[in-house]
N, C-alpha and C positions, 0 to 999 in steps of 0.2 A: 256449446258445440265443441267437437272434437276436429283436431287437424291430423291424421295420420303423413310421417317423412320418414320412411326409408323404415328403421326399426323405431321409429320414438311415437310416441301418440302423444301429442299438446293438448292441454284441456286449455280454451282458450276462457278467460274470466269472462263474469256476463259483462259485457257492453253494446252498444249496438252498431257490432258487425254483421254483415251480411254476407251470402256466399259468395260476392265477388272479391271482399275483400280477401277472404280466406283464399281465395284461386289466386288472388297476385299473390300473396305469400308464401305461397308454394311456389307458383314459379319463378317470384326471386331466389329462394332459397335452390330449388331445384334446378337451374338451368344457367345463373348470374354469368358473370365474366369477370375478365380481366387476370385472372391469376390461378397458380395452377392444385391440380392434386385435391380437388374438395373445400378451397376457397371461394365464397360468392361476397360478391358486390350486395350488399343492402343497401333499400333506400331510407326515407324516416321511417315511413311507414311501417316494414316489414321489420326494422329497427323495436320500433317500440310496442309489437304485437311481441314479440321474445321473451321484452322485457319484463311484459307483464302474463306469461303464462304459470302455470305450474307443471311441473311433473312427476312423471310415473313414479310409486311408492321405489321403485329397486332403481332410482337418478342417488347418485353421489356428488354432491358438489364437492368442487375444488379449494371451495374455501372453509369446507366441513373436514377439508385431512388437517395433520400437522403439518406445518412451512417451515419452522426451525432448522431443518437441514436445507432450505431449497440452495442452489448455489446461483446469488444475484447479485449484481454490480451495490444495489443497496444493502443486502442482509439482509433486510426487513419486510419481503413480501407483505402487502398490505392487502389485509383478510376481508372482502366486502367494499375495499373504500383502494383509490388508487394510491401510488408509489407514497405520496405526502399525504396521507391518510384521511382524504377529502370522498364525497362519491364519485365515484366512476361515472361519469360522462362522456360518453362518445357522440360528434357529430350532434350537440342538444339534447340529446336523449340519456335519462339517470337511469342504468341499471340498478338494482338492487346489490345483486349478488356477482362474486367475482372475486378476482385477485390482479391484485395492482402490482408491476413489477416496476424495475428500471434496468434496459438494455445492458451488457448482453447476461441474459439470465437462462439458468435451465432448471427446469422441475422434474425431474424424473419421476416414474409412477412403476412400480410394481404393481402389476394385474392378474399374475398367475391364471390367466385363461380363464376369469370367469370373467370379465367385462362383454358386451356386445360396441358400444360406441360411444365418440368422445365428440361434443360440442361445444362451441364456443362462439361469441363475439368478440372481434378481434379489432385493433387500433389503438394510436394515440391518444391518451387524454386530454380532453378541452382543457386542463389546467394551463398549458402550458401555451393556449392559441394555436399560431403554425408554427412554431418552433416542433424539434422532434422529428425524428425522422426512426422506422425499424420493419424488420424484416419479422414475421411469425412462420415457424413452421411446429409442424407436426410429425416424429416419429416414430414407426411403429415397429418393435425391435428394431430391425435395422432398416428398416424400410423408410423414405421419404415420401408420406401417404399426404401431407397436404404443406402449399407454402404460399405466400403470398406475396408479392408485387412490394415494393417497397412501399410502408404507410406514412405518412405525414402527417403531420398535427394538421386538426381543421379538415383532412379530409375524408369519406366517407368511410365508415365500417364493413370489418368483410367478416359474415360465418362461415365457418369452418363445423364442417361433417365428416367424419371419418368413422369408416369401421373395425372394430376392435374385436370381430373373430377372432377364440382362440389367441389372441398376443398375451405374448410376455411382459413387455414393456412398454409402457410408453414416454417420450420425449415432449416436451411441450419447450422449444427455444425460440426464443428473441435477439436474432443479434441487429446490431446499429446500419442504418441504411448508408452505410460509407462516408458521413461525414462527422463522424467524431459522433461521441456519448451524452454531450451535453443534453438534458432537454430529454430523453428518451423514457418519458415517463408512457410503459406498455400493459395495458390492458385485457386479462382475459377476462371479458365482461360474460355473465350467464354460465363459466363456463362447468360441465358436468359430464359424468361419467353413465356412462346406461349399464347396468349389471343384469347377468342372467337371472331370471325369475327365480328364487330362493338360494343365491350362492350367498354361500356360507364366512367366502372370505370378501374383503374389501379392499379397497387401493389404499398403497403404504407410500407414501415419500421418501424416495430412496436419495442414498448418497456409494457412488463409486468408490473403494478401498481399494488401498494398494495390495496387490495379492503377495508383496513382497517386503521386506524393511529396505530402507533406501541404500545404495551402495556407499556410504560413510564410514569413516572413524570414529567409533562409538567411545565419548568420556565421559566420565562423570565429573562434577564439581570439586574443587579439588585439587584434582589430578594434574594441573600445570605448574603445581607449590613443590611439587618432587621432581627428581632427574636433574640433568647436566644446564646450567644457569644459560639461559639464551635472552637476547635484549632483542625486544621487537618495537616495528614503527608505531609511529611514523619518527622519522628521521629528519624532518623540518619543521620546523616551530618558528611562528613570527609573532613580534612583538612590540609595540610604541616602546624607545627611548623614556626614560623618566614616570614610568607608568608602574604597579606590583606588576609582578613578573611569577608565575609558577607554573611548573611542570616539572610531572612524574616522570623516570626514567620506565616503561613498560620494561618490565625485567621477570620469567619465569625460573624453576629452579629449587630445589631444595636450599631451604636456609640453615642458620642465620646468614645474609646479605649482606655485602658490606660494597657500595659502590665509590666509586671516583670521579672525578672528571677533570682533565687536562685540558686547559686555557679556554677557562670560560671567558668572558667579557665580562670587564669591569662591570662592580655594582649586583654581580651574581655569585653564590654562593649552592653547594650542595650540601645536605645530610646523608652525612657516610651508612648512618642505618636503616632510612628510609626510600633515597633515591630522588627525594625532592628538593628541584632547583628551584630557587626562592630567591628575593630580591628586586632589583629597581635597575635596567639599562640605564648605564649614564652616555652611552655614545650611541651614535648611527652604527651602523657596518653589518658586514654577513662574517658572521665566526665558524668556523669547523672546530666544534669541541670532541675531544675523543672520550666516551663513555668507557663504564667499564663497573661490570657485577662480577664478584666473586661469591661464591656457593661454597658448600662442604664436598662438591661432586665436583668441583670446577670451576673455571673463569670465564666469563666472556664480555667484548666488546666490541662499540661499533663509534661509525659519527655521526654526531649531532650537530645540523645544521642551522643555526641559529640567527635569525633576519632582524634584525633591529634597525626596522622602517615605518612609518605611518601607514595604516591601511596594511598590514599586512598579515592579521591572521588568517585563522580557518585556511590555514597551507597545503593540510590533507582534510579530509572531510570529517565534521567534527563526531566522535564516538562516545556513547550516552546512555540514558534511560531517559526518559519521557512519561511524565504521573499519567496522560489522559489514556491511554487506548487500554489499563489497566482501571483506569481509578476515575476517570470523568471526575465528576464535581465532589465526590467525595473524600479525594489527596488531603494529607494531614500530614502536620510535621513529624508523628511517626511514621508513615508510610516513606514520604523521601528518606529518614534518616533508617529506615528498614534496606531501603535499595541501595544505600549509599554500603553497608555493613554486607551485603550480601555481594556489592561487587568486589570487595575487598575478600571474603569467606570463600568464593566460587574459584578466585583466579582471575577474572573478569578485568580487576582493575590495572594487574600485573599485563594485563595482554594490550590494553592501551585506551581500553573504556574506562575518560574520566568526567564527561558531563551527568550530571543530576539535576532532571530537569524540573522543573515546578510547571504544571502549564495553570489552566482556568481554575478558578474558584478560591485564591488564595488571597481575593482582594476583599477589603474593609474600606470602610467609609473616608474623607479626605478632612485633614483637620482646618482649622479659622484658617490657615497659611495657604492653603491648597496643598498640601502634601500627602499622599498616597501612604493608608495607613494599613496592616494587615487583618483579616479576622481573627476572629477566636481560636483556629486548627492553627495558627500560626504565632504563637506568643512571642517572638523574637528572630528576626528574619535574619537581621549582622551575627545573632550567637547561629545560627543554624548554616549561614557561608561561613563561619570559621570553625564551625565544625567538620566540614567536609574540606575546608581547607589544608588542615593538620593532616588528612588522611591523603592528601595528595589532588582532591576530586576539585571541578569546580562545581557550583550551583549557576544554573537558570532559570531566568523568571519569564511569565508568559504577561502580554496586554494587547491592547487594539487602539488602535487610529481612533475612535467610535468614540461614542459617549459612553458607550456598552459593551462589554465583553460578548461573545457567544451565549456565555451563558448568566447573563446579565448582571455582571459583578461590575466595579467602574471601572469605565478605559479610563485613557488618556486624555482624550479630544482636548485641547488649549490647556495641555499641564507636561507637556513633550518636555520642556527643559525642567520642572519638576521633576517628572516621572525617575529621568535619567540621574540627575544628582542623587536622589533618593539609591536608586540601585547602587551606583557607586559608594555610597555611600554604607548600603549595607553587604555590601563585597558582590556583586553578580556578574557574575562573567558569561552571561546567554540572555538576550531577547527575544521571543517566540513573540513577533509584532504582528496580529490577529484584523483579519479584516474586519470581519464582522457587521458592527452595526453603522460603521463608515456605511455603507452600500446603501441604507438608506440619505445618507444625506448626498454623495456623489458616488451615483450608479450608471453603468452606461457612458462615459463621459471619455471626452478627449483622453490620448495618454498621458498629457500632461497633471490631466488631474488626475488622473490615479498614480502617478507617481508622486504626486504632491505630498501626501501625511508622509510617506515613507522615507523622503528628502528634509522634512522636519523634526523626525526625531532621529534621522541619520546626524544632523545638523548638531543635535541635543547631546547624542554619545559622542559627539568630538570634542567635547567642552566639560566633560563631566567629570575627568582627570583619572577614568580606568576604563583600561581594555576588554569591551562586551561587544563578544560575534554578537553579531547581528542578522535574525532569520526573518525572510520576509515570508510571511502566508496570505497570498493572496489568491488562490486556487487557479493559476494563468490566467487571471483577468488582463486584459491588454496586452500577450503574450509576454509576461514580467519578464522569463528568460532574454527576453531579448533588452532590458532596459534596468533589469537590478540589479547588474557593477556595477552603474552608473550613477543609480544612486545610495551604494553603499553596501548594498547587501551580500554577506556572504552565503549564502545560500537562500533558495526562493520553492514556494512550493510552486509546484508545474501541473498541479492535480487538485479533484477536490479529497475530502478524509479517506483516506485505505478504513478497508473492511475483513474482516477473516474470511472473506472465500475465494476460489478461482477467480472466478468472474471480474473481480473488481481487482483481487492484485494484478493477474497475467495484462488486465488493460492499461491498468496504470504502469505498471514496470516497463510491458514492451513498445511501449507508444514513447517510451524517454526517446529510443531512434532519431527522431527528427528535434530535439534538442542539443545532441550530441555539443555542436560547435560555441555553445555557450558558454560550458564548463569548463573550469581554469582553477589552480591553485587561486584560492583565496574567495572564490567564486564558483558554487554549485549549485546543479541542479536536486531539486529533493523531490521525489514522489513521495514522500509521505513517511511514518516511523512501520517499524516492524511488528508484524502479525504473527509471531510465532510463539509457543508458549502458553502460560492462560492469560485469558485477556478476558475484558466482559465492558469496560466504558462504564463500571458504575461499580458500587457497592458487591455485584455480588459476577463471578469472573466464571468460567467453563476454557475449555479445552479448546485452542482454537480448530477452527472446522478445515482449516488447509490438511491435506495428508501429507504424510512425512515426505514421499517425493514433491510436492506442491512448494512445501517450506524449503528444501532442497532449490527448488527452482528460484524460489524469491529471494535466499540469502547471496545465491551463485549471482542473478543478476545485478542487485545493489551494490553488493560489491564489485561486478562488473562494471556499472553506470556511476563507478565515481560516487552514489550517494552519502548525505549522513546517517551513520548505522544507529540511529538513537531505537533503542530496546522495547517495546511496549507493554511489554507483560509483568509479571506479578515478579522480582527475579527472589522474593523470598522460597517461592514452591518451582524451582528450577527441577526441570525434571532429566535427565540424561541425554534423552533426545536434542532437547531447546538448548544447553548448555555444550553439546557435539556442533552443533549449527553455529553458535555463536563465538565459539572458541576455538573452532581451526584456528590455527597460526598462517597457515599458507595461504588461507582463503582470504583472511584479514588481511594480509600483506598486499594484498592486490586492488583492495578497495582503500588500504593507504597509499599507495605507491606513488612517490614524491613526483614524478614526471606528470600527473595529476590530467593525464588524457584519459575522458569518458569512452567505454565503448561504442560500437554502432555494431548495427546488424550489416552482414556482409553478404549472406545467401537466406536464401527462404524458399522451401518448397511446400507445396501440399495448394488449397484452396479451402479448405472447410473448416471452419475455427470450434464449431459446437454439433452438440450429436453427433450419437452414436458411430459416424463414420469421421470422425474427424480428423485432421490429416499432416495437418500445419509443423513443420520443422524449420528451425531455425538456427545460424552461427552468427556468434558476434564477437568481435573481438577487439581489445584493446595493449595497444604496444606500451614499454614497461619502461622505465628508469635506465635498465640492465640491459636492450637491447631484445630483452624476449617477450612473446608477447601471451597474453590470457586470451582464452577461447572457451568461451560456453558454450554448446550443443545443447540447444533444447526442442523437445518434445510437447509441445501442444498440444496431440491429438487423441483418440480415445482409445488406442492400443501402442499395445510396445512399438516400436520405431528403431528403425535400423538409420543413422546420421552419420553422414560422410561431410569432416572441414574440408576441403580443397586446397590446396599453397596459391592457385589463382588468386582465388576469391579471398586470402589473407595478404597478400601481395608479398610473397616468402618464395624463397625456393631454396632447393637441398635438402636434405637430410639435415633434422631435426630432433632432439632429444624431448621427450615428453614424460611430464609429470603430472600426473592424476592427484589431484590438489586434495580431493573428498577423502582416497584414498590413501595419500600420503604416499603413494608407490612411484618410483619411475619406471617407466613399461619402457616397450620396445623400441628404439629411434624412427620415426618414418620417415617417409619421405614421398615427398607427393599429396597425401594425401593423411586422415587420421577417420577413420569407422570405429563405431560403438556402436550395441543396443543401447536403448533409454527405455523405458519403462514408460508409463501413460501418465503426463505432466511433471516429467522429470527431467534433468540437468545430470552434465559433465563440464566440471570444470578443468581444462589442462593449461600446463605451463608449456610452451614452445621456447626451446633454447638452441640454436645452431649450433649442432652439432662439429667439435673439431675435427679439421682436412687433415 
């Protein structure tokens, strides 16, 4: 039997229905409630009549385009199978066909006017139970043609019928039902395209381009090894007494280089050709040592603040490279010792990036002793930290609480005080300490136990006779921020993994907000490493999918929010762009900036975070060392935007000197007030400085 709805004709599979059943599922479909714009309520029934029809030869499925561009909190649109690549289940009933997302996601579709109409089943996945919570709508160019009620795991599914006369575009968005992203595993179960009878074209999955290059200072790599010698932060460094001791003067400048340093603290030494202070504190105390690079163009110098106390690194937020968002489980001791040469070759290392991170996959078997031995991509872990040593850099190593790494190499679990001597031992000065497969043995549990692994091999580095920051990743389980000074960490992840697109950076950067008060010299919050650049998480790397304003926006916030700027990309194939982004000097100055207070958001307007009318503006600002304070102005929404800071809303008044950070220009003095255009997901970074009476 046939169903005729609207423009679709159902062929329904033989079973034995009758014509009643067919009449209620039309008038579920046809008439439903609860939500607006071409949203119905389904029950099972009409549920799994859907599930199993076919349709008309000219239906497109959605899981028949390319997803590659979609832009979703995962990346990974799951093609036929939901977000964790299981079936699509809604309310007990298995669709076939579909796409699996994770909140807040948008699929854009070019139609170029041949489609008739767009269907779908809509909800949470039973993966998840009633965890989950999201909103589905549906755009049609600019029009809000279908949306639905907030969804919850576990509760009933809604289709969605729209028609697609003549459109241009359509929108298919998910954003989070207001309480956070967690769990937001969203469903377009069935969902398909109706095409006019013999059109010639089909639906393309599109991605928005900036119609402009970003408003920046364009460098290449390079380019900060010439001109008049300048010494950049961070300007505080701490250090255990009686512990090795190094750090690189960040110094740019044509050479050869010859630096200095007046009264350092006993037990500390510089290299006049290098710039690296090396050595062993033999006392407590805060030193003011005065720096100093000479160039063939010039001289320059600053002070270096120097803390010789317990617990007292990671003073500014620590700056790096990171193997996994380039390299996943493939990192090999030429790839770090690649990155390490390229920071050095770029300018990179010179501007104050010196960790070199090692994260998963560099682990081998543990010998009779229990002692943590390397694999094969790694022949010699103490020659490969004194390799990067000599060059000024440190190395970091990655492990987990767990019996298991992420990606199932050996943790730690009952080898904490092992693990840790072993590091010190082959020089590491970074632990990337990985939840992982802890979660299976204590999940869900008091705070106490989840602060528990992390207090014992905090325990492990105070006894292992070398200074290794300490990162906790444990994706805000138990809201760490609130509880990892405490037990030792200096910096903690607040997020789960960043991903290259919109969706997942703009939630994870802009949600830092309400962390704000956690953040403190020696003590950061981390959303995660940087997505700019090529990246790929495995053997084989692509272009990241952020647009050049996008990256814009994500470098201006991190460095607003206090983060660690550790790198993720390939930094052998630095391309102009990525090396512009990452090599401001004035940009980097503010995400050092020793006074070490995180931004917050200050004002927000708009109301609509996704599709085509989207609205959302934002200022946030953070006060400086100096008395002056950084102010990002961003742009959320899907057209250019005119952004007004206020002196209210910054708690400033007077006339104010402003410096365009991107731009490298100082503009006009205001007062009152500071307006820009921004572009559609883009950023202005300015420097605010009280202007002299």
């Amino acid at each position: 039997m046939s169903l005729v709805i609207g423009n679709s004709s159902f062929v329904i599979r033989p079973r034995p229905l009758g014509p009643s059943a067919a009449l209620f599922l039309a008038v579920v479909i046809l008439t439903g409630c609860g939500d607006a714009g071409g949203a119905r309520v389904l029950n099972r029934k009409a549920a799994e009549i859907i599930a199993t029809t076919t349709q008309p030869a000219d239906t497109v499925w959605l899981d028949d385009c390319e997803l590659s561009s979609v832009d979703d909190r995962s990346g990974s649109p799951g093609k036929s199978k939901c977000f964790v690549g299981k079936p699509i289940i809604l309310a007990g009933q298995t669709y076939p066909r579909g796409v699996g997302v994770h909140a807040p996601s948008e699929i854009i579709i070019d139609l170029d006017g041949a489609a008739t109409r767009f269907q779908a089943v809509v909800s949470i996945d039973d993966e998840v139970g009633k965890l989950g919570s999201a909103v589905f709508s549906v755009w049609v160019d600019d029009r809000d043609a279908a949306h639905t009620a907030i969804l919850r795991g576990g509760g009933p599914p809604r289709e969605i019928s729209v028609d697609l006369t003549n459109a241009k575009r359509l929108w298919l968005v998910v954003d989070d039902g207001g309480d956070g992203i967690d769990k937001d595993y969203a469903d377009w179960a069935m969902a398909r395209i109706e095409m006019k009878p013999g059109a010639t074209t089909k639906p393309r999955i599109s991605r928005i381009v900036d119609p402009a290059p970003p408003a920046i200072v364009m460098m290449k790599p390079g380019d900060h090894l010439t001109g008049v010698p300048e010494i950049h932060p961070p300007f505080v460094v701490g250090a255990t007494p009686g512990r090795p001791f190094l750090f690189r003067v960040p110094a740019t400048g044509a050479g050869p280089m010859r630096f200095t340093a007046d009264r350092l603290p006993a037990g500390l030494k510089i290299d006049a050709n290098s710039g690296i202070i090396s050595g062993t504190l033999k006392e407590r105390g805060r030193t003011d040592v005065t720096i100093a690079a000479q160039g063939s163009l010039g001289r320059s110098s600053s002070t270096l603040t120097i803390i010789g106390v317990e617990h007292r690194l990671a003073q500014t937020p620590p700056m790096g490279w990171n193997s996994w968002n380039a390299w996943g489980t493939s990192v090999d001791e030429a790839k770090v010792k690649a990155a390490a040469a390229a920071f050095e070759s770029s300018g990179l290392a010179a501007l104050g990036y010196a960790y070199v991170n090692i994260d998963d996959a560099w682990e081998g078997s543990r010998d009779a002793q229990g002692r943590i031995r390397t694999n094969d991509k790694f022949p010699d872990m103490r020659a490969l930290a004194g390799h990067l040593h000599r060059m000024g850099l440190k190395l970091g190593i990655y492990s987990s609480p767990g019996p298991k790494t992420c990606a199932e190499f050996e943790g730690s679990k009952d080898h904490e005080l092992d693990d840790a001597r072993t590091y010190a031992e082959w020089g590491i000065d970074l632990l990337k300490y990985d939840w992982c497969s802890y979660g299976k043995i204590s999940n869900d549990l008091p705070r106490a136990e989840l602060r528990k692994p992390y207090e014992l091999m905090r325990a492990a580095l105070d006894v292992c006779g070398r200074d290794i920051v300490y990162s906790i990743c444990q994706y805000g389980r138990g809201k760490v921020w609130e509880w990892g000074a405490e037990v030792g960490g200096n910096y903690w992840r607040t997020t789960g993994d960043i991903i290259d697109t919109w969706a997942c950076m703009s939630v994870i950067g802009f949600a830092e907000h309400a962390h704000a008060e956690f953040s403190r010299p020696g003590h950061w919050n981390d959303p995660d490493m940087l997505v700019v650049g090529r990246v790929g998480w495995g053997p084989t790397l692509h272009a990241t999918r952020l647009t050049p304003n996008e990256q814009v926006t994500h470098i201006t916030l991190w460095s607003l929010l206090a983060a660690p700027m550790l790198i993720g990309c390939d930094l052998s194939q630095l391309d102009d762009l990525t090396f512009s982004l990452l090599g401001n000097a004035d940009v980097l100055a503010i995400n050092q900036d020793a006074l070490g207070r995180q931004a917050a958001r200050v004002a927000r307007t708009g109301t609509l975070l996704y599709g085509p009318k989207a609205d959302v503006t934002e200022i946030w600002s953070r006060p400086l060392e100096d008395g002056s304070i950084a102010v990002g102005l961003f742009n959320r929404g899907a057209g250019e935007a005119t952004v007004t800071a206020r002196w209210p809303d910054l708690g400033i008044r007077g006339k104010h000197n402003v410096r365009n950070l991107w731009l490298k220009q100082e503009l006009a003095p205001a007062d009152g007030s500071f307006t820009t255009k921004i572009p559609r997901h883009g950023a202005v970074l300015i420097r605010l400085t009280p202007a002299p009476k």
